[in-house]
PyMOL CGO cylinders between C-alpha atoms (Angstrom):
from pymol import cmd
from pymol.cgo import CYLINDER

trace = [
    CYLINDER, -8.91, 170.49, 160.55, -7.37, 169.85, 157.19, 0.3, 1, 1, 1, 1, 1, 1,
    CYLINDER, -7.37, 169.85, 157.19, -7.75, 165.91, 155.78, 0.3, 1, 1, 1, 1, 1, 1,
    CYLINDER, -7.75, 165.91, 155.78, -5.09, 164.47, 153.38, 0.3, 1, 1, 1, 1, 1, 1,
    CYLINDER, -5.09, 164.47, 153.38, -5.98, 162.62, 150.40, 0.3, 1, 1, 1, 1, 1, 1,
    CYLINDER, -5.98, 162.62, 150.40, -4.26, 159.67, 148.93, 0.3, 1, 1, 1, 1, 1, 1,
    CYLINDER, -4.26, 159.67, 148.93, -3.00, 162.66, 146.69, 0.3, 1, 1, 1, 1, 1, 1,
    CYLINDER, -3.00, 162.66, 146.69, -0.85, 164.13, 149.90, 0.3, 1, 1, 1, 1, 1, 1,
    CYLINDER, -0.85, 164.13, 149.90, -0.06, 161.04, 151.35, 0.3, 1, 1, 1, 1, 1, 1,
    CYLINDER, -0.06, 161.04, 151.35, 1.89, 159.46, 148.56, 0.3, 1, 1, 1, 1, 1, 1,
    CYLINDER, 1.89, 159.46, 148.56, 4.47, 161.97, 147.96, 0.3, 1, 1, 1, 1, 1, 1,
    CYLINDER, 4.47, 161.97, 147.96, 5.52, 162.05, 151.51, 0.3, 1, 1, 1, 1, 1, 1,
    CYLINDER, 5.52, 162.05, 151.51, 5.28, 157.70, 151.93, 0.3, 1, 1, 1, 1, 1, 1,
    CYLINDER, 5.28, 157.70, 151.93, 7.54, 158.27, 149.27, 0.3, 1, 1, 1, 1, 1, 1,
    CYLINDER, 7.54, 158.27, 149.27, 9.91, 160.41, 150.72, 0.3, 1, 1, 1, 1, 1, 1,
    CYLINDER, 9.91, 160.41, 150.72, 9.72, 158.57, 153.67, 0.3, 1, 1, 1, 1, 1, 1,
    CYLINDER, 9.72, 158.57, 153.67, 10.50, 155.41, 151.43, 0.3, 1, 1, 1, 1, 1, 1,
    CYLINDER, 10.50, 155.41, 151.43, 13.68, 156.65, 149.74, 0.3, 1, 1, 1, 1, 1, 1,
    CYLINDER, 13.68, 156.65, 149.74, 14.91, 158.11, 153.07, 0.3, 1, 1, 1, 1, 1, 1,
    CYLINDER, 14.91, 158.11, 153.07, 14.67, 154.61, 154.95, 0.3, 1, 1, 1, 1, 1, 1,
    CYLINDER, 14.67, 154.61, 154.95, 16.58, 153.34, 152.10, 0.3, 1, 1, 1, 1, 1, 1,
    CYLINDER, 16.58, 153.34, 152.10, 19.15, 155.49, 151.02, 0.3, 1, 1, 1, 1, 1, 1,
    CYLINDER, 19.15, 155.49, 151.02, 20.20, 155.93, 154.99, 0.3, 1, 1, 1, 1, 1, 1,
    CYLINDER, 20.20, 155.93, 154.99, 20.24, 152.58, 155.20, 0.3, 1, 1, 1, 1, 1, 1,
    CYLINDER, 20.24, 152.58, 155.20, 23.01, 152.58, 152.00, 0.3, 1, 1, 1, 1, 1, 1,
    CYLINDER, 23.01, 152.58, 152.00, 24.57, 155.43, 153.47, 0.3, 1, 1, 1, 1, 1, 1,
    CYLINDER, 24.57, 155.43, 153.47, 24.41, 153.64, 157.34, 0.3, 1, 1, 1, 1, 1, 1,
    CYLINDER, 24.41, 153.64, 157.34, 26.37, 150.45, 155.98, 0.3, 1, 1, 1, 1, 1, 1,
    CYLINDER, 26.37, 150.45, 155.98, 28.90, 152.33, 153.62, 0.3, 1, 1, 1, 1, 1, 1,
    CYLINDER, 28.90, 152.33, 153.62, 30.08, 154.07, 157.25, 0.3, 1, 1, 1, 1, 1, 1,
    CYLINDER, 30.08, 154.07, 157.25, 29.91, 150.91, 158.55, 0.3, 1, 1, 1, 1, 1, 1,
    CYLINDER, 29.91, 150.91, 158.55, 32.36, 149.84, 155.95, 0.3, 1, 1, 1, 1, 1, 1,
    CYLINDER, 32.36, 149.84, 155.95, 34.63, 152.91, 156.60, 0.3, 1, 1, 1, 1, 1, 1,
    CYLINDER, 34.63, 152.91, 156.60, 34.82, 152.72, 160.18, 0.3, 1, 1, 1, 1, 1, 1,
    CYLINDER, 34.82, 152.72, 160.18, 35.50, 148.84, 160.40, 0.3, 1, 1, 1, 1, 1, 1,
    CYLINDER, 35.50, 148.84, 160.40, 38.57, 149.77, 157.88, 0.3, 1, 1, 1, 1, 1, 1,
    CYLINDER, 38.57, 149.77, 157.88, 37.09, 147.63, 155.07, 0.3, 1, 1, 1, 1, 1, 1,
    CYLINDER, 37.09, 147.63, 155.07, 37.55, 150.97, 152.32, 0.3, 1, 1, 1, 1, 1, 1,
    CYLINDER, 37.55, 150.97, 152.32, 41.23, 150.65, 153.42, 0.3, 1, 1, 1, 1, 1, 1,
    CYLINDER, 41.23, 150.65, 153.42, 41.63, 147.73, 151.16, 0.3, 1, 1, 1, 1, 1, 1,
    CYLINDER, 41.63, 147.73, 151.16, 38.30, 147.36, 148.95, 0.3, 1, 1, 1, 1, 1, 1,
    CYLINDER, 38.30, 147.36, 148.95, 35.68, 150.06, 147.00, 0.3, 1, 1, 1, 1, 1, 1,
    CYLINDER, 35.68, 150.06, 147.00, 32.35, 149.54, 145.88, 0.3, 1, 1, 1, 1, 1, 1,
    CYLINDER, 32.35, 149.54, 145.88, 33.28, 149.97, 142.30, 0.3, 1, 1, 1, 1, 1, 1,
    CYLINDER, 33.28, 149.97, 142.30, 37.11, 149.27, 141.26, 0.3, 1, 1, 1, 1, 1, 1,
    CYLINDER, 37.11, 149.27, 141.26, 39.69, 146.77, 142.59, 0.3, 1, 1, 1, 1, 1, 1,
    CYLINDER, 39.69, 146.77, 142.59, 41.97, 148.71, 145.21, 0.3, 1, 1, 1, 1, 1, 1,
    CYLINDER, 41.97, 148.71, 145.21, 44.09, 145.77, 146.93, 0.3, 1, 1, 1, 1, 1, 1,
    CYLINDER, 44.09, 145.77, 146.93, 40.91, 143.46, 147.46, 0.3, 1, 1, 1, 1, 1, 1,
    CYLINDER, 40.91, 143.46, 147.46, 38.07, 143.19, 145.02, 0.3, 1, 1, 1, 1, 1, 1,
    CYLINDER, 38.07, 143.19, 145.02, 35.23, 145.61, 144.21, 0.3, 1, 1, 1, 1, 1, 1,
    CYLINDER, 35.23, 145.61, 144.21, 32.49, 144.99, 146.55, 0.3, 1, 1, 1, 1, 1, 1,
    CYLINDER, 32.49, 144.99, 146.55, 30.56, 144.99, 143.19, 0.3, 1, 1, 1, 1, 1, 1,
    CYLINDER, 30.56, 144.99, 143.19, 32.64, 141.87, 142.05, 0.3, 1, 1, 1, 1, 1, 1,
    CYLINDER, 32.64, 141.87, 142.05, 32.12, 140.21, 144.73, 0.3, 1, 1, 1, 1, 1, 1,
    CYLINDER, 32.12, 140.21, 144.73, 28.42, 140.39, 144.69, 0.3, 1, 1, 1, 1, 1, 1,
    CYLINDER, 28.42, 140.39, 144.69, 28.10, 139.27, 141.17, 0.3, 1, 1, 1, 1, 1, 1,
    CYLINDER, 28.10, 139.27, 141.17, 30.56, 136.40, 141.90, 0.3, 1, 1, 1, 1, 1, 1,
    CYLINDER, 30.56, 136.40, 141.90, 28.26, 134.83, 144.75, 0.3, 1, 1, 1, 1, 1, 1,
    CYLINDER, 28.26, 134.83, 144.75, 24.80, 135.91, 143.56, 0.3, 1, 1, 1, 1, 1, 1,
    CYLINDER, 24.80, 135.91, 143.56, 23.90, 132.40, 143.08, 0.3, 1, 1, 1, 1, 1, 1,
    CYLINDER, 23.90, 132.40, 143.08, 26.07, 130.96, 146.03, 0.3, 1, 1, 1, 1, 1, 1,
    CYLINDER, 26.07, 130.96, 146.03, 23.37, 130.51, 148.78, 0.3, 1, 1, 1, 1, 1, 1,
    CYLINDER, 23.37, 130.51, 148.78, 26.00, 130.05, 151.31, 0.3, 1, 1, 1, 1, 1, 1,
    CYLINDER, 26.00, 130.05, 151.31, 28.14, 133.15, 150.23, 0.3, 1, 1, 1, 1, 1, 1,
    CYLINDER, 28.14, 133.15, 150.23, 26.31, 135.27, 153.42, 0.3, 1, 1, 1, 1, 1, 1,
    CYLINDER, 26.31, 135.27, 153.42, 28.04, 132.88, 155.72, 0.3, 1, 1, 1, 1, 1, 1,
    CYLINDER, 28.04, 132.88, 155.72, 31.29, 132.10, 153.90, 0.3, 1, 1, 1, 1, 1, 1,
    CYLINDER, 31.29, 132.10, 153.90, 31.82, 136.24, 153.80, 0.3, 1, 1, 1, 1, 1, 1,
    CYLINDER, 31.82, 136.24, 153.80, 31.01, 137.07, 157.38, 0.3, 1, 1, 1, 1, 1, 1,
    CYLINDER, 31.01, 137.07, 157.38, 33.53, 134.04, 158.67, 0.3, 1, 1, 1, 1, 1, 1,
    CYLINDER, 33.53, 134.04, 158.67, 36.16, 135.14, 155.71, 0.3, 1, 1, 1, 1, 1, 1,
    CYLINDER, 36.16, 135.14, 155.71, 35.48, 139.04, 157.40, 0.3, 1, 1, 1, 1, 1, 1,
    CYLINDER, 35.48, 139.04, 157.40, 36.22, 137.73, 160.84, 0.3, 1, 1, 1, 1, 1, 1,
    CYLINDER, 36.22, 137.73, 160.84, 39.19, 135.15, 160.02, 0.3, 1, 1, 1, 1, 1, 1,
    CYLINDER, 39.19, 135.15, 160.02, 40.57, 137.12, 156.87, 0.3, 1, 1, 1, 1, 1, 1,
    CYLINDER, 40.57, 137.12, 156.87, 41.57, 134.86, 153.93, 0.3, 1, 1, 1, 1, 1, 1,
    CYLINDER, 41.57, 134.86, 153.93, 43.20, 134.07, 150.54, 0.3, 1, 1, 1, 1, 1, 1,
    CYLINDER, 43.20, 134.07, 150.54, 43.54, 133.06, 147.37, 0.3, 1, 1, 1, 1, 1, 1,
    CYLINDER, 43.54, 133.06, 147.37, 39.96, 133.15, 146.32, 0.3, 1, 1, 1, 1, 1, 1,
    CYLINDER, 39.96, 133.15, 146.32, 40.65, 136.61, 144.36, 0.3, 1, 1, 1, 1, 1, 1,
    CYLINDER, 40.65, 136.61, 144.36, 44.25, 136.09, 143.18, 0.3, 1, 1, 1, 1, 1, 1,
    CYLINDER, 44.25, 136.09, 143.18, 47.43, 136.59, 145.76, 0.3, 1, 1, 1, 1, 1, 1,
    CYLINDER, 47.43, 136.59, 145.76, 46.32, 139.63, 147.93, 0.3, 1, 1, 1, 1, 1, 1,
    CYLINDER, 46.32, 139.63, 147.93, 46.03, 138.41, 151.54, 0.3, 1, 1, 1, 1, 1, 1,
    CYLINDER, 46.03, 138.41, 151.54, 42.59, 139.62, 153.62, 0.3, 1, 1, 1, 1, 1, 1,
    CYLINDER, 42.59, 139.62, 153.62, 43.81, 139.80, 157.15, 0.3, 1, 1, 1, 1, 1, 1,
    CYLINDER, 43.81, 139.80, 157.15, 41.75, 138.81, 159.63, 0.3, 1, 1, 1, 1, 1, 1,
    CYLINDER, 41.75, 138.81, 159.63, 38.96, 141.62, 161.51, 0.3, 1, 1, 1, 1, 1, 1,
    CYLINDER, 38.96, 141.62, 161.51, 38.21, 139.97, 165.24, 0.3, 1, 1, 1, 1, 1, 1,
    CYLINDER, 38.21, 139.97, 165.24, 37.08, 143.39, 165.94, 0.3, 1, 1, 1, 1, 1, 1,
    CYLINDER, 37.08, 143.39, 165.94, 34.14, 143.40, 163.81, 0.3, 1, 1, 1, 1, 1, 1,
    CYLINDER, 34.14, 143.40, 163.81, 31.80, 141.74, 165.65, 0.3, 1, 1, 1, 1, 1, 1,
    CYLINDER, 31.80, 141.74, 165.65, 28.80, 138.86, 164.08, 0.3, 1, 1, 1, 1, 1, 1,
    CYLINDER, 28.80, 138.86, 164.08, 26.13, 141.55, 163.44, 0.3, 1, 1, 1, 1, 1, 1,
    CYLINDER, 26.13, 141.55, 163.44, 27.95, 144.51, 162.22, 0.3, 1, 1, 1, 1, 1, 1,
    CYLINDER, 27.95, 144.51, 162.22, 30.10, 141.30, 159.86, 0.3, 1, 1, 1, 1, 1, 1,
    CYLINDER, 30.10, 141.30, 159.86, 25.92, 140.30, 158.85, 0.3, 1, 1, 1, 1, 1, 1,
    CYLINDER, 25.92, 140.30, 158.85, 25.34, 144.07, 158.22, 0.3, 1, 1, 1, 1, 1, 1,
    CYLINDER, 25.34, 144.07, 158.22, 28.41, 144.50, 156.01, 0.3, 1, 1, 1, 1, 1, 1,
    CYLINDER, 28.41, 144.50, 156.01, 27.52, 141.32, 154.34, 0.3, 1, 1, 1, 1, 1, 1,
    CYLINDER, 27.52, 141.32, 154.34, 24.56, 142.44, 153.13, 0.3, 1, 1, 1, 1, 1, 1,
    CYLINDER, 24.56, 142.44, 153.13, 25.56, 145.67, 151.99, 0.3, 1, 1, 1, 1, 1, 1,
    CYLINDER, 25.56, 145.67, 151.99, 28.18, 143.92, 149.87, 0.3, 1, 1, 1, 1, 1, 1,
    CYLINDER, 28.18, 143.92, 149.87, 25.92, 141.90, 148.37, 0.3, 1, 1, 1, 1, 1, 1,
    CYLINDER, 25.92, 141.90, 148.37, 23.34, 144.06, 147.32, 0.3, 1, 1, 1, 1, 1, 1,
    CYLINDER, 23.34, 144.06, 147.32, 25.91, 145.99, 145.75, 0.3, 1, 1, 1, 1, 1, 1,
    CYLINDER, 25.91, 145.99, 145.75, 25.03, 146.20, 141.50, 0.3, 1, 1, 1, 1, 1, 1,
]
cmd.load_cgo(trace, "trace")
């Protein structure tokens, strides 16, 4: 029976590590896609909404940004980034809106 060391064991907690996260990156961008939210916005540049970037460095600070965004994803809104309209998304429900929320907001 072979025993692994601390030696073996980090390189594949590692692995396992960037796995768990990247997926999870990779799990909310879909998200994104298949809720229709890349219709309108991208994680880096302005398309008709704000870069998701943009908005995360706008509300870093804002403790009650997490709530604000998952009602303004459900009811749609505007003004608060110039005159494009969000429409409202009643078919994104409150934990997939959460999900999305975070994702957004941990974008850099």
């Amino acid at each position: 029976m072979k025993i692994f060391t601390t030696r073996h064991l980090l390189p594949i907690a590692a692995g396992v590590l960037c796995s768990m996260l990247t997926g999870g990156a990779q799990a909310d961008a879909t998200l994104a896609q298949n809720k229709g939210c890349l219709t309108c916005h991208h994680s880096e540049r302005k398309v008709i909404g704000p870069a998701f970037k943009d908005v995360a460095t706008r509300y870093q600070n804002d403790k009650d940004a997490a709530a604000m965004l998952a009602k303004k994803i459900k009811d749609g809104g505007k003004g608060a980034w110039g005159d494009a309209v969000m429409p409202p998304n009643p078919h994104v429900n409150d934990a997939d809106s959460a999900r999305l929320v975070a994702w957004i907001l941990g974008q850099k």
